[in-house]
C-alpha positions in Angstrom: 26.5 -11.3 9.2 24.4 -10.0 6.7 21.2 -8.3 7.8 17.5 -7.4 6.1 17.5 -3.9 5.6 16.3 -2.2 3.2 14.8 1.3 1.9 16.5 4.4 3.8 17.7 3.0 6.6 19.9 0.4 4.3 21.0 3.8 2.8 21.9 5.1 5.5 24.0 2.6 6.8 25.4 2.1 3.3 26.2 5.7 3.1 28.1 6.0 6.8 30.3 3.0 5.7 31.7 5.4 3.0 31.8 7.9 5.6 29.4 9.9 2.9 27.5 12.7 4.4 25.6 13.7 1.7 24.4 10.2 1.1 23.6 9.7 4.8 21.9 13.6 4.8 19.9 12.5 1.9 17.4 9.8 3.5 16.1 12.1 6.7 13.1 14.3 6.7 13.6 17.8 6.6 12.1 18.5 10.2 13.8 15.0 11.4 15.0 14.8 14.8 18.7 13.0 15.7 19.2 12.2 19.2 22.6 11.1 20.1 23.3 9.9 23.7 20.3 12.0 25.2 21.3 15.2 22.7 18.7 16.5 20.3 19.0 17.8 17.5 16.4 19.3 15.5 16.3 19.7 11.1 19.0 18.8 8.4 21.2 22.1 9.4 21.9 20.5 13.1 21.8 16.8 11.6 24.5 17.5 9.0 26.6 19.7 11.8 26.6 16.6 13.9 27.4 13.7 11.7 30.4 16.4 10.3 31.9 17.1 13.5 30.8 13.8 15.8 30.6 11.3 13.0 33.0 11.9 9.6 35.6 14.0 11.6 36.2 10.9 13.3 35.6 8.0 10.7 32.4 6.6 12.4 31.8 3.6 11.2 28.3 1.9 12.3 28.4 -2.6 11.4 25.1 -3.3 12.6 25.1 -6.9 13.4 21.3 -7.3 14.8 18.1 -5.8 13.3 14.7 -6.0 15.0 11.4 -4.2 15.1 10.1 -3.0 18.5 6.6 -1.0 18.7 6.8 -0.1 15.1 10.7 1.3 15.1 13.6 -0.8 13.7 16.5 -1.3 16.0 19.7 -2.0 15.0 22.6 -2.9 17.3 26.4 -3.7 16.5 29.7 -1.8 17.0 30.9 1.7 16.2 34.4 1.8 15.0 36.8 5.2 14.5 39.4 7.5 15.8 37.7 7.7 19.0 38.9 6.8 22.8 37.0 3.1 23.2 36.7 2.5 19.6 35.0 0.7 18.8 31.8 0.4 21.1 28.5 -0.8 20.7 25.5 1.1 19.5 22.2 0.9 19.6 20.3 3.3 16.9 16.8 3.5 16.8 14.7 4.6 13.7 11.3 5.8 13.0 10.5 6.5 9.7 8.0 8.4 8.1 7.0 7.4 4.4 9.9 6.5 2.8 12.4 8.7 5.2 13.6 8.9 8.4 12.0 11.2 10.9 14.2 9.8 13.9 17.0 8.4 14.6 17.9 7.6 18.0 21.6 6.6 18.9 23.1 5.4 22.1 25.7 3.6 23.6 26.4 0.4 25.5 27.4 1.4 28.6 
């Protein structure tokens, strides 16, 4: 299915499909928050620590097959595939941008 996204977040995604981390790095705010599953992590430094270690390490893959905005964020949903007990499962991630980056991003999974 092909979806309308566009601006950071389609860089983003694009970026995580080539399991790039300096292409995904590149579209968050400085001071941008990640929250994965209920953990936060605060600035680029613990961003880029988590996508190494949680995200590339494993070959995280995010398809989002669903896009929507919901009280100004744009949701995405689809599955998660990777060398990872499950794989793959369904994500939600959440984004709320600021200007032309991202300034959250909100992940969790489909229980």
């Amino acid at each position: 299915m092909t979806l309308n996204i566009s601006g950071p977040i389609a860089g983003y995604i694009a970026a995580n499909l080539r399991l790039d981390l300096e292409g995904m790095m590149k579209h968050f705010l400085p001071n941008a928050v990640f929250i994965d599953n209920d953990k936060r992590h605060e600035g680029k430094e613990q961003i880029r620590k988590l996508l190494k270690e949680e995200g590339i390490a494993v070959k995280a893959v995010f398809e989002p097959d669903t896009a929507r905005e919901e009280d100004g964020d744009v949701v995405l949903e689809g599955p998660c595939h990777g060398d990872f007990p499950g794989s793959p499962l369904r994500f939600t991630y959440r984004f709320k941008m600021e200007g032309n980056a991202i300034k959250t991003l909100e992940t969790t999974v489909w229980a």
